[in-house]
C-alpha positions in Angstrom: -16.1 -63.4 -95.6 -19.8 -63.3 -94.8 -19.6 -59.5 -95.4 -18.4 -60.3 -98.4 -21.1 -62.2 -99.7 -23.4 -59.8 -99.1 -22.1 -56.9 -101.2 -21.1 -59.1 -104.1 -25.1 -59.9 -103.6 -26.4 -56.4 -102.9 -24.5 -55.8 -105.7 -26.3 -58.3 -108.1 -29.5 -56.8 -106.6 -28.5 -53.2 -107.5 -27.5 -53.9 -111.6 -30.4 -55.9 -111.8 -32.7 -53.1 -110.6 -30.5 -50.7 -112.8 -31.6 -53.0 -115.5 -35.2 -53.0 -114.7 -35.2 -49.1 -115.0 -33.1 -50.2 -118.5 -35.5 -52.0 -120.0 -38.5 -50.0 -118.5 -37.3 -47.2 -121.0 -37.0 -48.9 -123.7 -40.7 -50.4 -123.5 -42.2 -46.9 -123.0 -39.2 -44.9 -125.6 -42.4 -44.3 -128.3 -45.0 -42.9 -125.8 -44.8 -39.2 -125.8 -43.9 -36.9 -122.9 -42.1 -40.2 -121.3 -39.6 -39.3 -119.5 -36.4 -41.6 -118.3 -36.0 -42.7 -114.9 -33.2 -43.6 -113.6 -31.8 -45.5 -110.5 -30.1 -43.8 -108.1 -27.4 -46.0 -106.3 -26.1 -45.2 -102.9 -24.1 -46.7 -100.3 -24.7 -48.8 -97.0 -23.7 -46.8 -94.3 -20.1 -47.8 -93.1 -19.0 -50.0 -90.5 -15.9 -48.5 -88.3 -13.3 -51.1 -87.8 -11.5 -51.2 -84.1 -8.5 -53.3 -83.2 -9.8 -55.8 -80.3 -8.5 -55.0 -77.1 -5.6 -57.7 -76.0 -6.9 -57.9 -72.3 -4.2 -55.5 -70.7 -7.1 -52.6 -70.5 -5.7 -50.7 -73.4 -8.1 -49.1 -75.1 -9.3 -50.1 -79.0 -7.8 -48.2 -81.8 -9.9 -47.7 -85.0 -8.5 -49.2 -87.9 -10.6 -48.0 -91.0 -13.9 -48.1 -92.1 -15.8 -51.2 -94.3 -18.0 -51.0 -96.7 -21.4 -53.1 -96.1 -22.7 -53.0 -99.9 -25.1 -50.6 -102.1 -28.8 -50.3 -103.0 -30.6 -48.5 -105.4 -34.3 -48.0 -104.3 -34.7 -44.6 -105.0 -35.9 -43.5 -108.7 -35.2 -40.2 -110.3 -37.0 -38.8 -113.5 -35.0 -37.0 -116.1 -36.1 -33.8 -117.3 -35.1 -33.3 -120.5 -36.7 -32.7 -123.5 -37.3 -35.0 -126.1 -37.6 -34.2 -129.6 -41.0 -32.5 -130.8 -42.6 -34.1 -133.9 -45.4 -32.1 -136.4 -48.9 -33.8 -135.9 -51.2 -31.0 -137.2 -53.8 -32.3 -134.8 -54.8 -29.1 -133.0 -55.6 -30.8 -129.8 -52.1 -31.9 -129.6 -49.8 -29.6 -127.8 -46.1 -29.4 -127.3 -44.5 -28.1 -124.3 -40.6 -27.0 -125.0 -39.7 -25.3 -122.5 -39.1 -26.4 -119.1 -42.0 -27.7 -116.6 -45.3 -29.7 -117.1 -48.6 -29.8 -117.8 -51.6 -30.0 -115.2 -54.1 -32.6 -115.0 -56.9 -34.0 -112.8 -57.1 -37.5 -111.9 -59.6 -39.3 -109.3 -56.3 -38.9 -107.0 -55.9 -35.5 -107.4 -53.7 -33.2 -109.4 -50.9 -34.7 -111.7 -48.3 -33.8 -113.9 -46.8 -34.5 -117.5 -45.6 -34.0 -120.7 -47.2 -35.6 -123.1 -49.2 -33.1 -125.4 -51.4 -35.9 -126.6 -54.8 -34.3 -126.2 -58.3 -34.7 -127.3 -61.6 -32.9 -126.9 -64.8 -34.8 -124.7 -68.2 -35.2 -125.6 -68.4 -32.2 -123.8 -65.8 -30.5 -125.3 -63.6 -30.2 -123.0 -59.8 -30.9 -122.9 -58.8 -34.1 -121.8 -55.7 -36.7 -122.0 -55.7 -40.0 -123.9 -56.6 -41.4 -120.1 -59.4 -39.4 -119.5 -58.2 -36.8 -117.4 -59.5 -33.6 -117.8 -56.1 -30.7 -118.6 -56.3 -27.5 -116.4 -55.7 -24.2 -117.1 -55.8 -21.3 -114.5 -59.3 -21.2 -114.4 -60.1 -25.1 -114.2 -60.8 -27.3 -116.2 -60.6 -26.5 -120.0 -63.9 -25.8 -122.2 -66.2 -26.0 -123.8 -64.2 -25.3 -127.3 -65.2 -24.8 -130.6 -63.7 -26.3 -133.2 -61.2 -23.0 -134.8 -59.7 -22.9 -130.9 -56.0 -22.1 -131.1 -53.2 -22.4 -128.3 -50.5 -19.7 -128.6 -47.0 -20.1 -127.8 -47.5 -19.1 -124.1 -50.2 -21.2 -123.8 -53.3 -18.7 -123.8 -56.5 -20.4 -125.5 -58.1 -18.7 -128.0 -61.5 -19.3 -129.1 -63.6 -17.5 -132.1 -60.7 -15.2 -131.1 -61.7 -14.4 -127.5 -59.1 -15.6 -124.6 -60.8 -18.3 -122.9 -58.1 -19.8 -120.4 -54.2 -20.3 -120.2 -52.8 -23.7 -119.8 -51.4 -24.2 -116.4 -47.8 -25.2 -116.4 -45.9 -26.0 -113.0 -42.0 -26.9 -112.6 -40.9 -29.6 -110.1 -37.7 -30.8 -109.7 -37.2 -34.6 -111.7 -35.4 -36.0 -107.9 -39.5 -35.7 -105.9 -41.4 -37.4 -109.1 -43.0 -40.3 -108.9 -44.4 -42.2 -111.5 -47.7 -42.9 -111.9 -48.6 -44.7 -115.0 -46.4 -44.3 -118.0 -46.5 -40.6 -118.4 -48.2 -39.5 -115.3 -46.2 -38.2 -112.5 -46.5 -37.0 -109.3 -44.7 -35.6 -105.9 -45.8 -36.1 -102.0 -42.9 -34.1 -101.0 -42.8 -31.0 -103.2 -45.3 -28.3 -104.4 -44.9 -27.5 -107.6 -43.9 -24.2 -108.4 -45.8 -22.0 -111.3 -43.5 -21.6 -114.4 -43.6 -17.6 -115.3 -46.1 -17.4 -118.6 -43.0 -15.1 -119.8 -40.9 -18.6 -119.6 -43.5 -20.7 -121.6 -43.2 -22.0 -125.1 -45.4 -24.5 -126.4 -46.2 -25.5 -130.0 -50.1 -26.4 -131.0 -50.2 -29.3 -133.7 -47.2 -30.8 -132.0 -46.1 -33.8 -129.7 -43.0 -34.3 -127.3 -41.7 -37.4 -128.3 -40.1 -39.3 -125.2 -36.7 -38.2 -123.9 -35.0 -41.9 -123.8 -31.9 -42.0 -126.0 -31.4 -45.7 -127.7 -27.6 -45.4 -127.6 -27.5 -44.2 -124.3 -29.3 -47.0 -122.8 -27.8 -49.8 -124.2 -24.2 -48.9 -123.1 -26.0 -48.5 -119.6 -27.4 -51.9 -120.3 -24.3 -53.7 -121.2 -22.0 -51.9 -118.1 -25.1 -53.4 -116.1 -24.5 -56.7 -117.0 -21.0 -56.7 -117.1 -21.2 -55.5 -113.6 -24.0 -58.4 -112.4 -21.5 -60.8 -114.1 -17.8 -59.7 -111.9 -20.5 -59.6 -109.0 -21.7 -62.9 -109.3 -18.4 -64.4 -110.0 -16.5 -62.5 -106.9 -19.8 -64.1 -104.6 -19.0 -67.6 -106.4 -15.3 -67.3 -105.3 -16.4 -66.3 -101.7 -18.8 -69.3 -101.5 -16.2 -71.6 -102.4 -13.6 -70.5 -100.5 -16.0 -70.2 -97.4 -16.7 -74.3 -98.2 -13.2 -74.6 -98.1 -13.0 -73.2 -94.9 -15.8 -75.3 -93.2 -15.2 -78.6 -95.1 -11.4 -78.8 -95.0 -10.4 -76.4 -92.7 -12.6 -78.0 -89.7 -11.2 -81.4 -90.2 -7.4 -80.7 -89.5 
C-alpha cells in the first residue's frame, strides 16, 4: 500500500510538471522563434515480484513485475515551424526551412529561431539580447543600409557578397533552453544545414510554434489526471488509517 502512495504521488508530481511546461508555452506563445517544449514522461524501473520461500528450501518463483511510478524530468523542444508574419524591417529574417540560426553569447555559441534582428552602433548584426548573429565568416558587418539577405542566406551589400548566414540542424530531444528563445546542446554538435537546403525570407519573422488548441486539451487531460491521482492517494491514505487504527486494535 505504501507503493501505492507513491505512484499516485509521483503521479501528481509528473501532471503538475506537465503543466508547468503547459503554461510555460502559453506565457512565451507571442515571442518569435519560441519553440514548445514538452515533457517527456518515463517510467520507474520495475520491481520483479518473487513468491517467498515457505521454509522447505524450494526455491522462489517470480510472480510478475510492479510498477514503482513515473517522472518526467527530461524536456524536449519541438521543431516545427511556426507561422511566418511580413514585418518589412529588413533586419528581420525568417528561417523556413529546417535548422537554426547562429549566435554568440558570453557562454559561447547558441542557437535559435527567432529572426528578430537589429543592426549595432557598429553596424553589425545582433539579436534583440545583444548577441552578435554569425555567418561563415564571423560575426556579421559592418552593413550599409541597402543590405539584402537572399533566400539562402547570402548577404549582399551595395551588391557585393559579404557573408552567408550560418545555419546548423540539431535534433529538438539534446536542446536546452536558455532564455526564452535561446537554446543550446552539451551533448550534440550541431551539424551544418546544406546552403542548397536553406530558405529564409528578409523582412519576415517566425512567429512561435505553440498551438493554443493544442495546449489547452493537454492542459485539461493534465488536470484531469492530477485530480484521479490525488483522489486514488486519498483512498490509499484512508484505507492505510484503517489498517493501523482499527485493524491494530482487534
Amino acid at each position: 500500500m505504501i507503493r501505492g502512495l507513491y505512484s499516485s504521488a509521483t503521479g501528481m508530481i509528473v501532471n503538475q510538471k506537465l503543466t508547468g511546461s503547459i503554461e510555460e508555452n502559453l506565457d512565451n506563445i507571442r515571442n518569435p522563434g519560441y519553440r514548445e517544449e514538452q515533457r517527456i514522461v518515463e517510467s520507474f524501473p520495475s520491481m520483479l515480484l518473487q513468491r517467498m520461500s515457505a521454509g522447505d528450501g524450494t526455491e522462489k518463483v517470480p510472480i510478475g513485475g510492479m510498477g514503482t511510478g513515473a517522472l518526467a524530468d527530461q524536456l524536449a523542444i519541438k521543431t516545427s515551424s511556426g507561422l511566418v508574419v511580413e514585418t518589412d524591417q529588413p533586419t528581420d529574417v525568417a528561417l523556413v526551412s529546417q535548422g537554426f540560426f547562429v549566435v554568440q553569447t558570453t557562454a559561447g555559441e547558441r542557437y535559435t529561431r527567432n529572426g528578430h534582428f537589429e543592426l549595432d552602433e557598429a553596424n553589425r548584426l545582433r539579436t534583440t539580447a545583444g548577441n552578435l548573429v554569425l555567418g561563415d565568416n564571423g560575426e556579421i558587418g559592418p552593413l550599409g543600409p541597402n543590405f539584402s539577405i537572399e533566400y539562402d542566406g547570402t548577404i549582399r551589400d551595395n551588391g557585393e557578397i559579404v557573408d552567408h548566414l550560418r545555419i546548423v540542424d540539431i535534433q529538438g530531444t539534446e536542446l536546452q533552453r536558455e532564455g526564452k528563445t535561446t537554446l543550446y546542446s552539451s551533448a550534440q554538435i550541431p551539424v551544418p544545414v546544406p546552403r542548397d537546403m536553406i530558405q529564409m525570407r528578409q523582412g519576415a519573422i517566425e512567429e512561435s510554434n505553440v498551438n493554443v488548441n493544442d495546449q489547452m486539451v493537454k492542459m485539461v487531460v493534465a488536470m484531469r489526471a492530477y485530480e484521479a491521482s490525488q483522489r486514488v492517494l486519498q483512498i490509499q491514505d484512508q484505507a492505510l488509517e484503517k489498517a493501523v487504527n482499527d485493524v491494530g486494535r482487534v
